[in-house]
C-alpha positions as CSV (number, residue, x, y, z in Angstrom):
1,X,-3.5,9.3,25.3
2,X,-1.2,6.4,26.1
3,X,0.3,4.6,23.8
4,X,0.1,0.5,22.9
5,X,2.8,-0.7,21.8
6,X,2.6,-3.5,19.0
7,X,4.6,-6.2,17.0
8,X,4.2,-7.7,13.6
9,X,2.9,-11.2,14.5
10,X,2.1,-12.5,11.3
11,X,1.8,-11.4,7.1
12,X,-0.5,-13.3,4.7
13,X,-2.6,-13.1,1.8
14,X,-5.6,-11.5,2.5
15,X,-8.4,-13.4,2.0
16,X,-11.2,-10.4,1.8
17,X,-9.4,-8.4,-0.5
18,X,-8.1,-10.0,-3.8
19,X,-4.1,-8.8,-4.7
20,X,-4.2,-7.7,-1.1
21,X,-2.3,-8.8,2.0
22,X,-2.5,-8.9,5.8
23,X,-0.4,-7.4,8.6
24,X,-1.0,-8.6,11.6
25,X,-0.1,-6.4,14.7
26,X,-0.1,-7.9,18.1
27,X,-0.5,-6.1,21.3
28,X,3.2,-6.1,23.6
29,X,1.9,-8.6,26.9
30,X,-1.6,-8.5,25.6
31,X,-4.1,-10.4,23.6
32,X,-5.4,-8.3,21.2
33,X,-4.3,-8.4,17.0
34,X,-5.0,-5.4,14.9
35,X,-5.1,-7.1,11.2
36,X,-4.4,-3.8,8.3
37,X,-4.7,-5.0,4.6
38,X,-1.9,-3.7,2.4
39,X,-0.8,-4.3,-1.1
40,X,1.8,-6.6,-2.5
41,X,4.8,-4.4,-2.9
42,X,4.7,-3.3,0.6
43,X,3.9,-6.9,1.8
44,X,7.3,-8.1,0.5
45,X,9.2,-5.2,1.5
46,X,7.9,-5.8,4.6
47,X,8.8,-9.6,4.5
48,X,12.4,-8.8,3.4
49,X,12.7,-6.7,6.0
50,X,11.7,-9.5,8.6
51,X,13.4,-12.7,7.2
52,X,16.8,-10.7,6.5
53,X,16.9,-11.1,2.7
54,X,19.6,-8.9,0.6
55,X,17.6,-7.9,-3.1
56,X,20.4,-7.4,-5.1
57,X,19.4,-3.7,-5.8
58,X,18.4,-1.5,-2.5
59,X,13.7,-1.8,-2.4
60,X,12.5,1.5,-2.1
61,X,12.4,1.5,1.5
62,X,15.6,0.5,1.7
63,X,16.6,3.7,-0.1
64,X,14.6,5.4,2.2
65,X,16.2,4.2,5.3
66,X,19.8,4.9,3.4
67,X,18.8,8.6,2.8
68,X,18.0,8.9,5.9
69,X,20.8,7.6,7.6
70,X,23.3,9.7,5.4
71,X,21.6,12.8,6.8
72,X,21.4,11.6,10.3
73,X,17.9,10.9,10.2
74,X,17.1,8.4,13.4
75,X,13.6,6.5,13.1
76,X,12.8,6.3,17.1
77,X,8.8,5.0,16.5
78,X,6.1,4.9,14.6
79,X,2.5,5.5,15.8
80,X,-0.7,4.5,13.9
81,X,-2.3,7.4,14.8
82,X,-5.7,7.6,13.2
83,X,-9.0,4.9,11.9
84,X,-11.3,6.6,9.2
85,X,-13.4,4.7,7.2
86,X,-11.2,1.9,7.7
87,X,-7.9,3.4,6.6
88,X,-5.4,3.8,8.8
89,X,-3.0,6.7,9.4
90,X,0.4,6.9,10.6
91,X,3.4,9.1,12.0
92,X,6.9,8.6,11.3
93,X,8.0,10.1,14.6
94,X,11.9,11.2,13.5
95,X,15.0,13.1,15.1
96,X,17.6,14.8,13.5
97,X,20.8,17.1,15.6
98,X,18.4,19.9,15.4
99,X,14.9,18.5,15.4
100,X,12.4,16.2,16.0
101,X,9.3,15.9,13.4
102,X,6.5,13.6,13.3
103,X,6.1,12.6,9.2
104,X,2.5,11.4,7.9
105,X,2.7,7.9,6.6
106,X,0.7,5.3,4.7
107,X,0.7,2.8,7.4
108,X,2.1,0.1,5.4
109,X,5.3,2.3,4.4
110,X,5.8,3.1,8.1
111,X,5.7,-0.3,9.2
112,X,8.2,-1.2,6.4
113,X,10.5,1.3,7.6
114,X,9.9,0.1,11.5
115,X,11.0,-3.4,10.4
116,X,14.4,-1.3,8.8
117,X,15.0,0.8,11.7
118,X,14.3,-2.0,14.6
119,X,12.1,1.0,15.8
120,X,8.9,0.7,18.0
121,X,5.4,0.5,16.6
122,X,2.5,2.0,18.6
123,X,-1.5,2.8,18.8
124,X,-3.7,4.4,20.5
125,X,-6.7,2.5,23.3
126,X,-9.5,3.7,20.7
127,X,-8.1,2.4,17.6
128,X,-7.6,-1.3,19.3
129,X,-11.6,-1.0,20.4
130,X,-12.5,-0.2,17.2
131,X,-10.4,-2.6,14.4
132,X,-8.4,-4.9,17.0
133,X,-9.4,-8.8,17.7
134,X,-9.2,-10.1,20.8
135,X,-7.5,-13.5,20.8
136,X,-7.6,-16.5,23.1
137,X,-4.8,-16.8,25.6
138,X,-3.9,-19.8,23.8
139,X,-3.0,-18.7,20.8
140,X,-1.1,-15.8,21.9
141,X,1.5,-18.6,23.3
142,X,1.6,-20.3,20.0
143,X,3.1,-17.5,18.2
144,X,7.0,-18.2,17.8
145,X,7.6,-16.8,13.9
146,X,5.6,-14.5,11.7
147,X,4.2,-16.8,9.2
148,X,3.9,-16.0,5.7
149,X,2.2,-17.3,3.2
150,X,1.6,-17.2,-0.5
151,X,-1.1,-16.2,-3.3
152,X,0.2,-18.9,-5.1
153,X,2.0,-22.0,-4.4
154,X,0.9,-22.9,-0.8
155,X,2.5,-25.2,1.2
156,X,0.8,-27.9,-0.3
157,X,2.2,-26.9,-3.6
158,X,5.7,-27.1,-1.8
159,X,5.4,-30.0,-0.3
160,X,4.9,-32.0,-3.8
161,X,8.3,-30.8,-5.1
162,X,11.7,-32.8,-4.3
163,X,14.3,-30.8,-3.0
164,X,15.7,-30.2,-6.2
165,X,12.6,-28.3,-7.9
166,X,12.1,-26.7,-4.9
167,X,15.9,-24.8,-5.5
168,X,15.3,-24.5,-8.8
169,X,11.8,-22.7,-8.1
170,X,13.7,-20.3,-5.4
171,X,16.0,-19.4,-8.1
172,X,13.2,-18.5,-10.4
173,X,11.6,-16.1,-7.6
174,X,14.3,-14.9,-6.3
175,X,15.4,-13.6,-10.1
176,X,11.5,-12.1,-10.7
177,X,12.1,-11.0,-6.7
178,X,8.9,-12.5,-5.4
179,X,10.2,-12.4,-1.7
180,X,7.5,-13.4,-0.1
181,X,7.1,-16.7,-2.4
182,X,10.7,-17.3,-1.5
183,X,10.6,-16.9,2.0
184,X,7.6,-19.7,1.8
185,X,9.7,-21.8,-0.3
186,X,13.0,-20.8,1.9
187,X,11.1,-22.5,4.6
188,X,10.1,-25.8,3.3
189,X,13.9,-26.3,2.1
190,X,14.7,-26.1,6.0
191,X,12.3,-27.9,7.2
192,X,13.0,-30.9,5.1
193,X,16.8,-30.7,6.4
């Protein structure tokens, strides 16, 4: 089967699923959005992943990626592999000197590490037909950043605050290491600059 290869077009509170959040996969040169609910914790390592942040202590994907690179692990791609009953299954496909092995995955761990490695993410034709949206060639040429947003405190919320609150509330979630809240909060600090 040939392979699709996909990006990570946007993250956001999922609005079916309560505690839950969105990953939004777009299809490379093609119109089509492949939205995968996942939980919080792997929703803001995936979000400190993409905006860059430093934690002050190493996520757990962030160990994971260090393990592997002191034993010369290389990440090359990861494919979501499999649809059953609406769970998704993925493949860490990884090389070492000696070997290459494909690694099962929850799906929302293997696109943290993707976002870590700078590796490729892929699908397969069938699972696009079955979960994927096809979106309007306008809004494909909207998308410039992955936008994030919050369970609590939406831009509204932010908007209300001077800039002062606003760096004293990024303090407070930075110290209880609420990335994604930060990155919202990040992001109306800039835009008011």
């Amino acid at each position: 089967m040939k392979k699709i290869e996909l990006e990570i077009v946007a993250l956001s509170h999922s609005i079916t699923q309560t505690h839950s959040y969105a990953v939004v996969l777009g299809e490379v040169n093609g119109l089509r959005r492949l939205p995968i609910v996942i939980g919080g914790f792997e929703a803001q390592a995936i979000a400190v992943a993409l905006e860059r942040m430093s934690p002050s202590r190493p996520l757990t994907h962030d160990l994971m990626k260090n393990f592997m690179m002191a034993f010369n692990v290389e990440l090359h791609e990861v494919v979501i592999n499999d649809l059953q009953e609406g769970i998704f299954y993925s493949k860490l496909i990884c090389s070492s000197q000696n070997d290459t092995v494909e690694i099962d995955s929850r799906t929302s761990d293997a696109l943290a590490l993707a976002v870590r490695f700078g590796c490729s993410i892929f699908t397969y034709e069938n699972i696009l037909d079955s979960a994927g949206i096809l979106m309007e060639n306008d809004e494909k040429k909207k998308k410039t950043t992955v936008p994030i947003t919050t369970e609590t405190g939406g831009k509204d919320d932010l908007q209300r605050l001077s800039i002062e609150e606003l760096h004293t509330l990024l303090n407070e979630v930075l110290e209880q290491e609420d990335y994604i809240r930060a990155i919202a909060i990040r992001d109306e600090i800039k835009a008011r600059k």
